[in-house]
N, C-alpha and C positions, 0 to 999 in steps of 0.2 A: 504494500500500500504506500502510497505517498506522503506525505510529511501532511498534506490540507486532508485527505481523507482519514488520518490516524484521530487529526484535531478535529473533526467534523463526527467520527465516531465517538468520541468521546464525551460530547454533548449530548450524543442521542443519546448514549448509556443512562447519562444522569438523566436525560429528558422522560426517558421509558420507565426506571422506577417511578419519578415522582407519579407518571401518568397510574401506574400499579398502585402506590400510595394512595393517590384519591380518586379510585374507582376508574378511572378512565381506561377500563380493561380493553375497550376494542381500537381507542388510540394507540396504546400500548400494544398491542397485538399488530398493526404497522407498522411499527418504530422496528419492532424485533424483525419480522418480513424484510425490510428496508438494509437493517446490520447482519440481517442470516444467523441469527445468533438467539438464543434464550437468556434472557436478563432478570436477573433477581436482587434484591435488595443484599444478598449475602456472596453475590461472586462479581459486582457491581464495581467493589474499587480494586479486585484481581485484574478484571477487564481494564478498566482504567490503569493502573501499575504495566500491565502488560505494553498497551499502548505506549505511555511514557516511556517505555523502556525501549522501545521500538523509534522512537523521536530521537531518544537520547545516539541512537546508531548515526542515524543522519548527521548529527554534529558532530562526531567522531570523522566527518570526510574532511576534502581540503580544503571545500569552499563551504561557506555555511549558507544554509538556505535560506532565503527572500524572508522566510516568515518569521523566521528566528530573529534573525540581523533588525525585522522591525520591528517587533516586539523590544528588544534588547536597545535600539536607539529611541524608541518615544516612552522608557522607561515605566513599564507597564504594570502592575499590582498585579498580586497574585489570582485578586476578584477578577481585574482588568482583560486579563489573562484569559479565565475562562468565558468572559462575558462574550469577547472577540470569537471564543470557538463557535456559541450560540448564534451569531450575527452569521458567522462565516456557515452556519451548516444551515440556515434560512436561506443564500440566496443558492449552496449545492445544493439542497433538495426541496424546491418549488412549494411543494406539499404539506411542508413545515408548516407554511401561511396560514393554510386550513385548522391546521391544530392547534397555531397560537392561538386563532379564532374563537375558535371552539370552548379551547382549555381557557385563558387567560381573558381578554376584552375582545371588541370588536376590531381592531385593527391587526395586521399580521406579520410585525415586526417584533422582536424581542423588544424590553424596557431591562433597567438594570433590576425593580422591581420583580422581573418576572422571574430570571435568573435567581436574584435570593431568595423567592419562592422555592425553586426545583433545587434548588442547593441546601434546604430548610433552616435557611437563617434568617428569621424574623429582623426586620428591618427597625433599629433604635438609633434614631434620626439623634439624640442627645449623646449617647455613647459612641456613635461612629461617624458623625456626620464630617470630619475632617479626615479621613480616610474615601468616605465614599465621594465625596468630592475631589479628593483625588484620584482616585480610580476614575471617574469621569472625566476630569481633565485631560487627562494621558489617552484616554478612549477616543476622546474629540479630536487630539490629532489627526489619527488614521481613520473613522468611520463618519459615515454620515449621520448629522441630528438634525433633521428638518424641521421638527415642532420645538422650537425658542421659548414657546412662552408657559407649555407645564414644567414643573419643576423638574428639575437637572437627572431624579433618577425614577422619573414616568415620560422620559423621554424615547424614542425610537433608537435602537440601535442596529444599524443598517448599513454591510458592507455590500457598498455598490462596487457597479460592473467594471468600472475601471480599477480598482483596487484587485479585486479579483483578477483580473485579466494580469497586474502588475506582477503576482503572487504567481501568476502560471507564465512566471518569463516574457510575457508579450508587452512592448514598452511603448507601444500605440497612445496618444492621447486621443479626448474628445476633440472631439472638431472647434468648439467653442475656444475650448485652451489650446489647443495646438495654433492657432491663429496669431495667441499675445504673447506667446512666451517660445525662446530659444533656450536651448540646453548647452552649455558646458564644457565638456568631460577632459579635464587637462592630460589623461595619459592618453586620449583617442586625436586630440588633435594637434597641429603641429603648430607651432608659433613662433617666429622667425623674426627677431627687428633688426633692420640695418640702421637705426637714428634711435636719440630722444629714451637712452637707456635708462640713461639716469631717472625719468622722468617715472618709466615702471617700477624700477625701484623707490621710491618714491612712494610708489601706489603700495608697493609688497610691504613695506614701514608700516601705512599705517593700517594694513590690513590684523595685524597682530593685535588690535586692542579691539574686541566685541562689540564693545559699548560704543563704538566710532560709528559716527555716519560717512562715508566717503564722495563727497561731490569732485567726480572727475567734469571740466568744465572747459568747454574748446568749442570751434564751428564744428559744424554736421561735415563726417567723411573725414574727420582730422585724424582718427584713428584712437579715437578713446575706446571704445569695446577693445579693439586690439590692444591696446597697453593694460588693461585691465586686465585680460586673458592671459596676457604674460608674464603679469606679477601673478594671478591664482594660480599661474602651471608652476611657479618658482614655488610659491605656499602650498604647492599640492594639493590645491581647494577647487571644486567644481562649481559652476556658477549657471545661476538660473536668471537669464534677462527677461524681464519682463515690460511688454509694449504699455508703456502710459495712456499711451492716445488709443490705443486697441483695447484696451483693458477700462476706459469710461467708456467707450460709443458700445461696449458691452453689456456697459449698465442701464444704455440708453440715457447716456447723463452727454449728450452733443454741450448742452448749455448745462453752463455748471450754476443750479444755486446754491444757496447759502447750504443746505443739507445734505446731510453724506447721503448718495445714491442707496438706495436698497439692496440691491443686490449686491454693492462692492464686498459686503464682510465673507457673502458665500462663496465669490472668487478667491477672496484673499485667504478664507479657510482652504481650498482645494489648490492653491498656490504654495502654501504653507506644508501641506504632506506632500508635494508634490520635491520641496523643498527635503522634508523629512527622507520621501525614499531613496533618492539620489546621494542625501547626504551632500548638499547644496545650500551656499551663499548665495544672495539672492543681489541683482541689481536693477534698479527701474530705469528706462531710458524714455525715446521720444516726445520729450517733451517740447523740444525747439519745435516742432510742429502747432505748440498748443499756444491762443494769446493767453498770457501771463495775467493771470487775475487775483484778487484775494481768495475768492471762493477756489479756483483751483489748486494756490498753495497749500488751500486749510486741507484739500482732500488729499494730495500727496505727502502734507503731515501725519496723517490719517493711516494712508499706508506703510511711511515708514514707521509708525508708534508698535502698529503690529505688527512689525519684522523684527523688533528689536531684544526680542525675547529667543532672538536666537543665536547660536553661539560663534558667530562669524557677522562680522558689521554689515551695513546696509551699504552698499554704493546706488548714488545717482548719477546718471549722466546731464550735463543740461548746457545749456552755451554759458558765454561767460556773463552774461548780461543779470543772471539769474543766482536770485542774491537767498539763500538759507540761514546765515550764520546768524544775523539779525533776527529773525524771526522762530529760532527754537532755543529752547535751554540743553538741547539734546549738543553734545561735544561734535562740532562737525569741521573735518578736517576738508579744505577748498583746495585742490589742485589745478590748478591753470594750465591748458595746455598753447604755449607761444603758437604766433605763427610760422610756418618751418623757415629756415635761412637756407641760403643759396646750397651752402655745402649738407646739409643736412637731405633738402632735395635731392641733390646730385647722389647721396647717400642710397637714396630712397630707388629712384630711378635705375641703380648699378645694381642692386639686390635685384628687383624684381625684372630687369632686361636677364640678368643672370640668370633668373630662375626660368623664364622663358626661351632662354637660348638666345635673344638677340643681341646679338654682335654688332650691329650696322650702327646703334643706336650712339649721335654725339651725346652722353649723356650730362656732359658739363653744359653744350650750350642749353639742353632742354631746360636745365635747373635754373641757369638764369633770365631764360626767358619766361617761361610759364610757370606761373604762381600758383600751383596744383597743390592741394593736400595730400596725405600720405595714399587717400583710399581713391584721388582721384590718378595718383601717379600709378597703386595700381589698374586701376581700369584702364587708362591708358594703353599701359603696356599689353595688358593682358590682349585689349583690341586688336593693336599692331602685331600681336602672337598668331589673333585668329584672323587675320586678314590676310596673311601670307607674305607681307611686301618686304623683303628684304634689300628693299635700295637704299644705297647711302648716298650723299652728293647732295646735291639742287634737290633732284625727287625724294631722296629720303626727309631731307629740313620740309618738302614742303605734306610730306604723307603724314609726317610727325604734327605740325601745325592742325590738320586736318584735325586729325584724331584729339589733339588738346582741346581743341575748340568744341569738339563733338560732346566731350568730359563734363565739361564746364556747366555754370548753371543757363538758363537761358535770360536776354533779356529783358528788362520791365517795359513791357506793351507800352507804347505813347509816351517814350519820353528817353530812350536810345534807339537809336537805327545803325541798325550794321550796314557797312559799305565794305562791298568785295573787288579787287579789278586785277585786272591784269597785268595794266603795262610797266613798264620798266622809266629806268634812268632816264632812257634815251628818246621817249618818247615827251619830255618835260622839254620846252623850248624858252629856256631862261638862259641866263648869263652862267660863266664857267663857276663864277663863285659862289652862286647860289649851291648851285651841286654839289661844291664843295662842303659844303656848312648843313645841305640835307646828308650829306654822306658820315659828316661827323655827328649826327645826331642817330645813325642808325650803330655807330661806333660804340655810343654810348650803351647800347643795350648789349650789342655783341660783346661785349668784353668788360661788363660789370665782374664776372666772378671772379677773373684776374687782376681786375684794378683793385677791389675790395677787398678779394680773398684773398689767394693767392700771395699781394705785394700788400697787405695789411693797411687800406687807404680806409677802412670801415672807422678804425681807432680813430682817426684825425678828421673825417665827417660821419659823425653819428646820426647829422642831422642834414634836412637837404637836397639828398642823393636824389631827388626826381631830377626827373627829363622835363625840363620844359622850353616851348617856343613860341615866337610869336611872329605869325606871318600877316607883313603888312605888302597891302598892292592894291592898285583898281581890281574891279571888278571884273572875272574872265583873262586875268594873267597866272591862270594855275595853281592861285593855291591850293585848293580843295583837292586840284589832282596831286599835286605834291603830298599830301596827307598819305594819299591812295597809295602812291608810290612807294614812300617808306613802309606802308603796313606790307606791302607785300615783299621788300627786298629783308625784314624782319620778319618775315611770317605772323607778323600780332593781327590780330582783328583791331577795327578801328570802330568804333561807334561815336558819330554824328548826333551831338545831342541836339535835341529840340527844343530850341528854348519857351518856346510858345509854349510847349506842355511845364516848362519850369518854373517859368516867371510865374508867379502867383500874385496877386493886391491885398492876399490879409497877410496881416505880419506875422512870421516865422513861418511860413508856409513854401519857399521859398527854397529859406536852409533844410528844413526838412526832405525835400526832394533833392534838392544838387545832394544829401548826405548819402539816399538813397542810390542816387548814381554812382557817386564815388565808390562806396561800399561795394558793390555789383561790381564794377570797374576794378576796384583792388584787386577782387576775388577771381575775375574773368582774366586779370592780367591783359586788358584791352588797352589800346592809343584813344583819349577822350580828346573828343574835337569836338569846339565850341565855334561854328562858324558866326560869321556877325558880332564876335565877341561884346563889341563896344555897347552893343545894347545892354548886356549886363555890367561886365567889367569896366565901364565908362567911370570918367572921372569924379571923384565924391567933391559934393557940392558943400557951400557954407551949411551953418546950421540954421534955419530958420523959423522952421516948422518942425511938430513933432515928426512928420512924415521924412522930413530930412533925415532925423537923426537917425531912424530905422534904416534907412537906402541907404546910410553910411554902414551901418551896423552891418548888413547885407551882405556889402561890399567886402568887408572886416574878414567876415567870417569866412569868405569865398578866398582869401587873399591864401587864409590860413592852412585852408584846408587844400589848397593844391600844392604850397610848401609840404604839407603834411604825406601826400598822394606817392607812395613808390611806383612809380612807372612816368608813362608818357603823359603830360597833357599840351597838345597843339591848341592855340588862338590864331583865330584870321581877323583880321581888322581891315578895312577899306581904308580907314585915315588911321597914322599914327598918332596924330593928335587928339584922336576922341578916348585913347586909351588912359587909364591912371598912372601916375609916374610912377606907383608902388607898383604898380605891376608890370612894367616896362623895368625895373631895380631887378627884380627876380626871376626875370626869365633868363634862362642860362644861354639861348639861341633867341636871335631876331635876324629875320631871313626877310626881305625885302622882294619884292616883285615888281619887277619894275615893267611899263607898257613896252611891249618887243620893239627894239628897231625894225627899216628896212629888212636887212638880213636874216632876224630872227624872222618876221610876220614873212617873209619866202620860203622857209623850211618847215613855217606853220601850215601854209595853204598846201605843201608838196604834201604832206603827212594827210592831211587832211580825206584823205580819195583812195579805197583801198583799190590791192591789184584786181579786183573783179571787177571795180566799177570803167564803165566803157567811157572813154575820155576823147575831148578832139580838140588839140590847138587851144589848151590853157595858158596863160600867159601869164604864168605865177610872179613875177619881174614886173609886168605891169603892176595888178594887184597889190602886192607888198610896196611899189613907192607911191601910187596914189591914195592908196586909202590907210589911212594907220586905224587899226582896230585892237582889240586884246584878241587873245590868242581864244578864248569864250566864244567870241564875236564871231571872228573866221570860222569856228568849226560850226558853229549857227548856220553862217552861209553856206557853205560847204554841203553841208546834210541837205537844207532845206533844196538846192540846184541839185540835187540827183534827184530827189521829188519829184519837183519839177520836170525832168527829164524821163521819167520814168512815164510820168502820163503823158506827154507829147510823144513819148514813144522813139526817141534818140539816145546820143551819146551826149553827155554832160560838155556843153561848150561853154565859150564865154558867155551866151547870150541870157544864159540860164543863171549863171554867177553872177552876172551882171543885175540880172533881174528879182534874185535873190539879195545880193548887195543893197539895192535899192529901196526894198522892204525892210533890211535892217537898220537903214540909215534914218527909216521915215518912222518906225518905232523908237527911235532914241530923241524923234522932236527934231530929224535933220534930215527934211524932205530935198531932194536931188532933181537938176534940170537936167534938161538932154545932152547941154555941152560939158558938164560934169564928167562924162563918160569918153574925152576926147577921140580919141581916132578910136573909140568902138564903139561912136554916138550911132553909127549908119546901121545896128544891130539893135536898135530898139527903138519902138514905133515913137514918133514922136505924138500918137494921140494919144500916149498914155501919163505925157506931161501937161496935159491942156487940165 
């Protein structure tokens, strides 16, 4: 027989004399059917003794059986002991139900009452009551009590089907809890850090005091569950996470009020053994999902009150924004987790291309370009593993770029816009210097980890280290494609903020939003480009009104927080003059754009016409010294004369350039006569000048 069927007979024994005892001859006539045995009030504790002794074999082997080990950890009374057998041989033999029925009250669960009944020990609630309360405490562990509100020992005792299933080796959860909670097990799983050792250690410190609550505290994906897993496998502790945010929309508590959800204590009971049988420290996570309220701190005090009664501390996970230590008397140890540095990336990135096999991967420049967390460097990597692309060079920077981007979170609807493009250097028609000054601003990204790291320049600028620039020119002399350019000979995404979605009229609403970008922006490791700057970043004015003093404030704060920004932020300005001199002090680049000469607006129109489009007797020469335009202007024209050509059904001539010229000149308030057009006046009707 098995260790449940030894314990499951040995309650019928006792179940079938008492039934003998008090006439219940044809119940009893069952019971014995049921064991294949004849049972008598005088070979009743033989049977019993026999049994026991047959249990006692079982624990003589190398592992000790499921039922023993629980018993022996939720420290169980002798009473306890057998009350569990009665429970456990209700829900083995179905039929039980019937008899409790019959025998006992109407319902067809054991009570502890019933048990000292069939055990004939009359119940003396003044002589024992501190014994049989504990025997129900230790019971409560492992079984179910559904009925709360009769007293503690007319209560149900009921091992349900998971427990049971537990007891016969199957480690299946309900579907309910299998949803909120992840399991553990430090000798099944492997835990590997390349960074931020010191930081588990750390965690392993203060895992050794019980009475500790643990707030590990960092962004989502930073690698906090993982650092925690690596101190429990150092403490040789298993760990039972459980989903915050899964675990209220459970209780049907979406909206938290003032009152603990009903249902939380019966999760948190089956949480609790769930904890027990594993032999499991428990940690709550998800919460950066949830807004932060009173009501929801009091319910996450709630459930750590009753975790604390167990003999390994509580960890919580939560960003760092999220403040505990104020609001309990409970000892709670805060661990911060930084944001990673360059070389710690570069740490992160060399392990996990290792573990993946990729070789191709520049792993130094990944780390200082992309500001990835520990869990977003792995996904990364892992993507690059299943995508197969083992190119290094151009294509590998730009498949890698890809893949960071894809990582990343996405951006906030109405208020960045991503710009993608293509072209290169060469296709920028500015001055040599300007190129120069866009090429050492792409320098600055390439070769932060060496300047920093490397040659130790972090020490002597702690502060500072963004990239910033400020591109002044008319309107349609490239700066915006200059933005373009850099993002792509960098592989950074650029996001084009909108200010219209920024600028707000009630005060602090404003900074709220640029923080919101910025934050995203840190995070995304993106080039923030504010075109039209000066509408914001414009000059602060006297003080004269309240209204002033806020728009300076505005300004203040905007000054601050792009000194504060590690990465790139680009400004375009029409007029250098509409811009603030403080922020004209702090930009580290001012790149100018100046209207193309001759020569330049010649090489603009050539670029302008790709090799498909069909072309006849353009006179790029003319063009570039009659009409001076921004290089905006020309591709305006340009496009709109294949148009044009396109529904007349020819090859793009002058007639068409010309005609298109004409239309741009009369949108800028600079309408054009027929002699305008010298020796190619004879190419457009002169009744379109009347």
């Amino acid at each position: 027989m098995t260790t449940l069927e030894l314990m499951v007979k040995k309650a019928l024994i006792r179940l079938t004399v008492f039934c003998k005892k008090i006439g219940e001859l044809k119940t009893a006539k069952r019971l014995e059917g049921m064991l294949g045995e004849n049972i008598t009030a005088e070979n009743k504790e033989a049977l019993i003794a026999a049994a026991d002794s047959a249990l006692e074999e079982f624990c003589r082997g190398d592992e000790l059986p499921r039922i023993f080990r629980l018993l022996q950890k939720s420290h169980q009374t002798p009473l306890g002991e057998v009350i569990f057998e009665f429970a456990l041989a209700r829900l083995y033999f179905p039929e039980i139900g019937g008899i409790i029925s019959s025998v006992f009250h109407p319902t067809d669960q054991f009570t502890m009452e019933d048990v000292l009944k069939i055990l004939g020990q009359p119940i003396s609630l003044e002589q024992n009551y501190g014994y049989l309360k504990e025997t129900y405490e230790q019971l409560a562990k492992v079984i179910v009590l559904p009925d709360m509100d009769e007293l503690f020992f007319r209560r149900e005792m009921k091992v349900d089907r998971r427990l049971f299933s537990w007891l016969c080796m199957e480690d299946e959860l309900e579907k309910d809890l299998a949803q909120m909670v992840e399991f553990y097990f430090f000798e099944e799983e492997e835990v590997q850090l390349f960074t931020q050792k010191e930081i588990a250690d750390t965690i392993f410190a203060a895992l050794g005091d019980p009475e500790n609550v643990i707030q590990i505290a960092g962004e989502k994906k930073a690698g906090r569950k993982y650092l925690l897993k690596s101190a429990c496998k150092k403490a040789r502790r298993n760990l039972l996470f459980v989903n915050f945010k899964t675990l209220l929309k459970a209780c049907q508590s979406s909206e938290f009020e003032e009152k603990i959800p009903e249902d939380l204590d019966r999760y948190l009971i089956r949480i609790k053994r769930e904890m027990l049988l594993y032999d499991m420290g428990i940690c709550f996570w998800g919460l950066e999902e949830l807004s932060e309220t009173e009501s929801l701190t009091k319910i996450l005090f709630y459930c750590m009150e009753q975790m604390l009664d167990q003999p390994w501390p509580v960890c919580i996970i939560t960003n760092e924004k999220m403040h505990l230590i104020d609001r309990t008397d409970v000892y709670v140890t805060k661990i911060v987790l930084p944001s990673l540095t360059r070389s710690q990336r570069k740490a992160l990135w060399d392990g996990y291309c290792s573990d993946y096999g990729l070789r191709h991967i520049d792993t130094k420049m990944a780390a200082q370009k992309y500001r990835l967390n520990a869990g977003e460097i792995q996904k990364a990597a892992y993507r690059i593993y299943k995508s197969g692309n083992t190119e290094s060079g151009k294509a590998g920077a730009r498949h890698l770029a890809q893949i960071c981007e894809e990582v990343l979170p996405s951006p906030i609807a109405g208020q960045i816009q991503l710009n993608k493009t293509k072209m290169g250097i060469d296709d920028l028609k500015v001055p040599t210097q300007q190129k120069q000054l866009l090429s050492e601003i792409c320098a600055q990204v390439n070769f932060r980890q060496q300047v920093f790291d490397e040659w130790g320049m972090e020490e002597k600028y702690p502060y500072g280290k963004n990239i910033s620039a400020l591109f002044i020119g008319p309107p349609g002399t490239g700066k915006t494609m200059a933005v373009d350019i850099i993002s792509g000979l960098i592989n950074l995404p650029v996001y084009k903020i909108d200010l219209s979605q920024v600028v707000d009229k009630y005060i602090g609403e404003t900074e709220k939003k640029l923080e919101e970008v910025f934050n995203l922006a840190q995070k995304s490791n993106t080039i923030l480009f504010f075109d039209e700057a000066d509408s914001i970043f414009g000059k602060r004015s006297e003080v004269n009104e309240a209204k002033d003093r806020y728009a300076n404030t505005e300004v203040s704060y905007i000054l601050q927080r792009i000194e504060q920004y590690d990465g790139v932020v680009i400004l375009a300005s029409n007029f250098k003059k509409n811009i603030d001199e403080a922020f004209l002090r702090r930009m580290r680049y001012l790149v100018e754009f100046p209207m193309p000469d001759a020569a330049t607006r010649k090489e603009i129109w050539k670029s302008c016409f790709g090799s498909k489009v069909p072309t006849e007797d353009l006179d790029f020469s003319y063009l570039a010294k009659n009409f001076e335009f921004s290089g905006g202007s020309i591709k305006n024209i340009a496009l709109n004369a294949v148009f044009l050509a396109a529904k007349e059904g020819c090859d793009v001539g002058m007639k068409q350039v010309l005609t298109s010229l004409r239309n741009e000149k009369m949108k800028m308030g600079k309408p054009m006569i027929l002699s305008d057009f010298g020796q190619y006046a004879g190419l457009m009707m002169e009744g379109e000048f009347r």
